[in-house]
C-alpha positions as CSV (number, residue, x, y, z in Angstrom):
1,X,-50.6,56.5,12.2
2,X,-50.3,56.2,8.6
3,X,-52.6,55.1,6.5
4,X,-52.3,52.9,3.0
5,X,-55.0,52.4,0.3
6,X,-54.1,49.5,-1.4
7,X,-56.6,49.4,-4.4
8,X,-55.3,46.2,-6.3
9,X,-54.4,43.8,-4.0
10,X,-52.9,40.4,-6.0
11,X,-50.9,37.5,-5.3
12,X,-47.8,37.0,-7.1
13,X,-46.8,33.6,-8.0
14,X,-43.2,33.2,-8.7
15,X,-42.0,29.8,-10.4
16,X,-38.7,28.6,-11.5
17,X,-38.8,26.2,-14.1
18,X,-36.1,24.3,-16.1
19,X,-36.8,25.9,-19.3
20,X,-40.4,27.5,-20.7
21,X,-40.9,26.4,-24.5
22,X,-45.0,26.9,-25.8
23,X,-46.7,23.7,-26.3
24,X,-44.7,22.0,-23.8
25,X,-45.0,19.8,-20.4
26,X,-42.7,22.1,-17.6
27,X,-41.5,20.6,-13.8
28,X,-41.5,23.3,-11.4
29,X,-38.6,23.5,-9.6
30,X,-39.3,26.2,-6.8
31,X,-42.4,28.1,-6.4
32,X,-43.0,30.7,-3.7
33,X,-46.5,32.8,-3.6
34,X,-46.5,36.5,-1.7
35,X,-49.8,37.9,-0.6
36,X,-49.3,41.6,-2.3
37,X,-50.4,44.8,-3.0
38,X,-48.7,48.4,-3.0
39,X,-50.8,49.6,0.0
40,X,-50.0,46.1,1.9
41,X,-46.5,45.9,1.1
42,X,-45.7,49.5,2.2
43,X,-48.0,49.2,5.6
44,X,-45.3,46.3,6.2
45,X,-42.3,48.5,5.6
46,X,-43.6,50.4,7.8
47,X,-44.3,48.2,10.5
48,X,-40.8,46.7,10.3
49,X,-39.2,50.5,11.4
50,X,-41.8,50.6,13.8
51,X,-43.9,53.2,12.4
52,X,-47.7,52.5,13.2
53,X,-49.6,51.9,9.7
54,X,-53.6,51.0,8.8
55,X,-54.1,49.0,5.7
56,X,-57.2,49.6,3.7
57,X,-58.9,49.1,0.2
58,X,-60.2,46.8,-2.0
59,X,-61.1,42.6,-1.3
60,X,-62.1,39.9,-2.9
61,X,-64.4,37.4,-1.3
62,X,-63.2,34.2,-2.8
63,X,-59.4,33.8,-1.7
64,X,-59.0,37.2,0.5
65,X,-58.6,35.8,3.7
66,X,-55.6,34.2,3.0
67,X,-54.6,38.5,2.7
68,X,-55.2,38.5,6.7
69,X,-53.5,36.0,7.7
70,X,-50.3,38.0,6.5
71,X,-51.4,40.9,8.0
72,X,-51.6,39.0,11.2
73,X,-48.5,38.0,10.7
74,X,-47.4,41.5,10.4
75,X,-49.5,42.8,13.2
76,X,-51.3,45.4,11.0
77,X,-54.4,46.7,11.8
78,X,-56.7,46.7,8.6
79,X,-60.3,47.1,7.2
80,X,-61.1,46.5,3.4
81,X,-64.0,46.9,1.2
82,X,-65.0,43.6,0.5
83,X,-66.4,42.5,-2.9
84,X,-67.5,39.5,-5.1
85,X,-64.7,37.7,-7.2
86,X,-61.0,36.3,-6.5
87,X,-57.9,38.4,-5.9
88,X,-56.0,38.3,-9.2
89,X,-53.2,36.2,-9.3
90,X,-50.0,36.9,-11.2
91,X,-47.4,34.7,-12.6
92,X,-43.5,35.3,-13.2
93,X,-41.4,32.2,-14.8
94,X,-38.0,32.1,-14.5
95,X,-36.0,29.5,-16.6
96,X,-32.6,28.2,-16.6
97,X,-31.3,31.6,-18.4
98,X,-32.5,33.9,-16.1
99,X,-35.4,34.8,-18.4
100,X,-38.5,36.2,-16.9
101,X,-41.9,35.5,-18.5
102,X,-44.8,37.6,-16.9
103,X,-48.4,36.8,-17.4
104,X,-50.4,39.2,-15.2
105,X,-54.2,39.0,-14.0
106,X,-57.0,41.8,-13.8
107,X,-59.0,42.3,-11.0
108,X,-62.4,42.0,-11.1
109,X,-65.1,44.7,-11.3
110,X,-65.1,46.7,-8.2
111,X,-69.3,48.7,-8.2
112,X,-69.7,52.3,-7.5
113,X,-71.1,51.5,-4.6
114,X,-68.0,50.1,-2.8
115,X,-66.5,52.5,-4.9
116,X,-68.0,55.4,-2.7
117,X,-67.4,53.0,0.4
118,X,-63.6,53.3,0.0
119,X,-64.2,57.0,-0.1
120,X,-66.5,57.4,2.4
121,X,-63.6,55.5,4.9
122,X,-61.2,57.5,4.2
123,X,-62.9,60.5,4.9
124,X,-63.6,59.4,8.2
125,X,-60.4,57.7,9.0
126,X,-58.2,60.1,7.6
127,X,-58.3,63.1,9.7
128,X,-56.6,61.0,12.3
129,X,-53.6,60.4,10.5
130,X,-50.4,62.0,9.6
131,X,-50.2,60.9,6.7
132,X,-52.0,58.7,3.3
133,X,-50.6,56.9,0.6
134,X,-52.5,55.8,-2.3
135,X,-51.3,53.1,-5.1
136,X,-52.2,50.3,-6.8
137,X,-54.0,49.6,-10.7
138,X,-57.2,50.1,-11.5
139,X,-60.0,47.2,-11.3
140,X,-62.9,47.2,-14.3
141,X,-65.4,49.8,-13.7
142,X,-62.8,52.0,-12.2
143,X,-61.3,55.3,-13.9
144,X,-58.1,57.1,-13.8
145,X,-59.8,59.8,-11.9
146,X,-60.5,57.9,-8.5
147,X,-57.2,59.0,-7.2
148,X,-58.3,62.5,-7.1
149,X,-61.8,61.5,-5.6
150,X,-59.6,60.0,-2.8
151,X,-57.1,62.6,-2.1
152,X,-59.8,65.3,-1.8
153,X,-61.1,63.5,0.5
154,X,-58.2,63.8,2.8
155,X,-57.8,66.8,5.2
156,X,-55.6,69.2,4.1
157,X,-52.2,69.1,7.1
158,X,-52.5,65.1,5.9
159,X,-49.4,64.4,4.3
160,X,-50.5,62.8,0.6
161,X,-48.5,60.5,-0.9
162,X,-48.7,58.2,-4.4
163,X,-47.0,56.0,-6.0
164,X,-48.7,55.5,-9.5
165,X,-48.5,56.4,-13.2
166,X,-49.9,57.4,-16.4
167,X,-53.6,59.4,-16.0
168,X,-53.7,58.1,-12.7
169,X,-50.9,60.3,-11.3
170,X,-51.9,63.2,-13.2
171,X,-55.3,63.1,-11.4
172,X,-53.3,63.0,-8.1
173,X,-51.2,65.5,-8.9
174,X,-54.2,68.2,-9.2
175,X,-54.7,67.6,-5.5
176,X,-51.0,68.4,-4.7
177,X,-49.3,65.5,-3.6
178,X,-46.9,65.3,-1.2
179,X,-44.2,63.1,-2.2
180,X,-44.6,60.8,-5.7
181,X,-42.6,58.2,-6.5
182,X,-42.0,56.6,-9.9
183,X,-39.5,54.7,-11.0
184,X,-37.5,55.6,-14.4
185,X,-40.0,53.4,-16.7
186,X,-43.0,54.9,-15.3
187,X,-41.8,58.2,-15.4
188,X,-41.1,57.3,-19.0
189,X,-44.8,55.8,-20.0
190,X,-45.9,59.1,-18.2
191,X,-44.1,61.9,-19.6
192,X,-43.3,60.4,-23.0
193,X,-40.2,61.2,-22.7
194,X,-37.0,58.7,-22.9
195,X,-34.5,58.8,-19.8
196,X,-30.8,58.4,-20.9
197,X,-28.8,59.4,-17.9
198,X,-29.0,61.2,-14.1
199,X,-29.4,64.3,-16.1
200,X,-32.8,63.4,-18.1
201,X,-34.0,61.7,-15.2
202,X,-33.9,64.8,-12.9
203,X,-35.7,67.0,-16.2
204,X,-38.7,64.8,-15.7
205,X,-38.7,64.6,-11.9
206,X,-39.1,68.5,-12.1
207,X,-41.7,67.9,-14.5
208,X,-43.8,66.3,-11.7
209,X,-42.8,68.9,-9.5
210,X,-44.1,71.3,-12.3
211,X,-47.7,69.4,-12.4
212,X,-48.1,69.7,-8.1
213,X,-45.5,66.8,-6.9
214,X,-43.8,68.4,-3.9
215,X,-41.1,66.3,-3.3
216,X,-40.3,63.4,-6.4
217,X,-38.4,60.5,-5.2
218,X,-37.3,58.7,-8.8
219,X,-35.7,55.3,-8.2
220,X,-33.1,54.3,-11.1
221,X,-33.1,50.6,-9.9
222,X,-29.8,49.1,-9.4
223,X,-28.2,52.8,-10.3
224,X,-29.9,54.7,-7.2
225,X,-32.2,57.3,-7.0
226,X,-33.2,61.0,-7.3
227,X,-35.0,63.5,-5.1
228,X,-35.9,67.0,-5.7
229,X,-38.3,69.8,-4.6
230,X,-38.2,72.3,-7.4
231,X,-35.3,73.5,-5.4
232,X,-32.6,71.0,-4.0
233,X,-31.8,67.9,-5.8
234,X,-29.6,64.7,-4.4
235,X,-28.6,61.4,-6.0
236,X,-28.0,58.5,-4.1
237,X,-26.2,55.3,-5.7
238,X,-27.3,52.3,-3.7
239,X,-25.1,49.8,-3.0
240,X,-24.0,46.8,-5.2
241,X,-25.7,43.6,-2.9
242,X,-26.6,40.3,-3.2
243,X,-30.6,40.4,-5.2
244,X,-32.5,37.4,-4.3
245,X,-35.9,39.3,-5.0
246,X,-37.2,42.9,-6.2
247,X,-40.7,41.4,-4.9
248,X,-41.6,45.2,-3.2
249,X,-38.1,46.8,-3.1
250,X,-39.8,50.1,-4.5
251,X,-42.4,50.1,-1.6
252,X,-39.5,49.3,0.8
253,X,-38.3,52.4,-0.7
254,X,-41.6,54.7,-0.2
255,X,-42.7,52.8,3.3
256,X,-38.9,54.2,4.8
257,X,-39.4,57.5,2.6
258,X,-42.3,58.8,3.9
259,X,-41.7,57.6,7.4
260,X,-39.2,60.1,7.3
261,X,-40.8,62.7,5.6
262,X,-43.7,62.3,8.5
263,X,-40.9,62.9,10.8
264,X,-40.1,66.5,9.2
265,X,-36.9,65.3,7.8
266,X,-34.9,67.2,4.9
267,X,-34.5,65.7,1.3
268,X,-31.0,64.3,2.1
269,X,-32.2,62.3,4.9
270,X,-35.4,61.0,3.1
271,X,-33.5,59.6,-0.2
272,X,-31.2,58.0,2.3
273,X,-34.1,56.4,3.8
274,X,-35.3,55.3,1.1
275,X,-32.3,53.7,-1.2
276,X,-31.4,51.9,2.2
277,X,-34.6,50.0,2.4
278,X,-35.2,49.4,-0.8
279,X,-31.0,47.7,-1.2
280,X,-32.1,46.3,2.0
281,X,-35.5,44.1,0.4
282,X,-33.9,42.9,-2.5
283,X,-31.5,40.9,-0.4
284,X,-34.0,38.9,1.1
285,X,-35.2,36.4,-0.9
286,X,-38.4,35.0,0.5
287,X,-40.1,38.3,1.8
288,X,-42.0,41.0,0.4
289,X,-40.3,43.5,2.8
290,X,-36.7,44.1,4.4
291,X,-35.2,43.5,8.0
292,X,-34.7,46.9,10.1
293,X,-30.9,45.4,10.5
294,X,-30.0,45.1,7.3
295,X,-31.6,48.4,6.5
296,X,-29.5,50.0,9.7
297,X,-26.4,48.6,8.1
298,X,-27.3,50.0,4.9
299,X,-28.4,53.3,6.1
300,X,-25.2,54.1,8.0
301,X,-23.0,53.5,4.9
302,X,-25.1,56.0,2.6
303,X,-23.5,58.8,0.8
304,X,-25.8,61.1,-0.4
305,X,-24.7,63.6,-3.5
306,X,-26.3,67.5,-4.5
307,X,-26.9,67.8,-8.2
């Protein structure tokens, strides 16, 4: 069993509008809302390759139910730390030119108290599992260093993996991590650095490998994706497909990584894993996670590259 912490769980409200002028009356002209949340969303990759996953983290008692009937849906197991507020709700406009206009919510204050809850379940629940994966922001009251007080925590054999940025995955990283994976912009606001081509991207992967990252799994998007060890590196290009959403392709992409890397597969195998389900969730357009078809159709047309 794997286990996800999902410490931000929101719900993403995406609207397409005519146009989006300030000051101005707007008809909505689709809306679809996704119950979200790194830890969720990669718990449902991982359900859809048939890999047994427990969701856990942080609720919110005003509109957090509507969380499990998803995960019903799903047929996850799950137990969160419930506390006072409302899940934070984000909102992405789309107009007539493609333009997207963000406007994103913060969660509220989460106590030390259910802070030390969160830890105190993963302590127990942990030693049972093959493997953890930690992501999502932070809520008020909450610093960069929780990661670390969760991933020490977990036994060491457990595989660790996180998929986070900034102070947060430096704090990780001090624990030894796994497998991390950023994605070139995050990698960018981490490292200060400025990725240009394949070639940059791979120096700052090896930074991370440099600060305790085992294995770094960088997605490039639309132009693939990178893995290395320190050692062996391989690009994948993914394919060019049809993108109706990028609701969760990047924890499509961690959810089939690490359910390979639980396997004991090599580096080749695990960046094919990977690129195929993310390609494969940004082709369905109403879902915040992928098909196992279209990810088996996907998978067995891979190339991978050494670089």
């Amino acid at each position: 069993m794997i286990l996800t912490v999902c410490l931000s769980p929101c719900i993403d409200v995406n609207i397409e509008v005519d146009s989006l002028s300030v000051g101005m009356n707007h008809k909505i002209i689709s809306k679809r809302t996704f119950f979200t949340g790194k830890g969720i969303n990669v718990s449902i990759g991982l359900a859809r390759l048939g890999v047994p996953a427990f969701v856990t983290g942080f609720m919110y008692e005003d509109n957090g139910r509507l969380f499990e009937q998803e995960l019903h849906r799903e047929g996850l197991n799950y137990k969160f730390v419930w506390s006072r507020g409302r899940v934070r709700e984000n909102y992405k406009f789309v107009d007539h030119k493609s333009m997207l206009t963000e406007f994103d919510d913060v969660s509220p204050e989460i106590t030390q108290q259910k802070q030390e809850d969160l830890i105190n379940f993963v302590a127990e629940t942990a030693p049972s599992c093959e493997a953890v994966f930690i992501a999502g922001g932070l809520a008020r009251g909450m610093t960069a260093d929780y990661y670390k007080k969760l991933l020490q925590v977990v036994p060491a054999g457990v595989v660790k993996v996180v998929d986070s940025e900034g102070d947060r995955l430096r704090y990780a990283l001090e624990c030894g991590v796994d497998l991390v994976k950023p994605n070139a912009e995050e990698l960018e606001r981490t490292l200060g650095i400025r990725i240009k081509n394949r070639e940059t991207a791979l120096e700052g992967a090896l930074t991370l490998v440099g600060m305790g990252a085992k294995k770094v799994l960088l997605s490039l998007g639309k132009e693939g994706a990178i893995i290395t060890d320190g050692n062996r590196h391989y690009y994948c290009k993914t394919h060019n497909v049809a993108m109706n959403s990028t609701v969760a392709a990047g924890d499509a992409m961690v959810a089939a990584a690490m359910s390979a890397l639980v396997r004991g597969a090599d580096l080749q195998t695990i960046l094919k894993c990977g690129v195929a389900a993310g390609t494969a969730a940004v082709t369905q357009p109403d879902t915040i996670s992928f098909t196992k078809d279209k990810y088996d159709e996907i998978f067995s047309s891979l190339f991978i590259k050494e670089i």
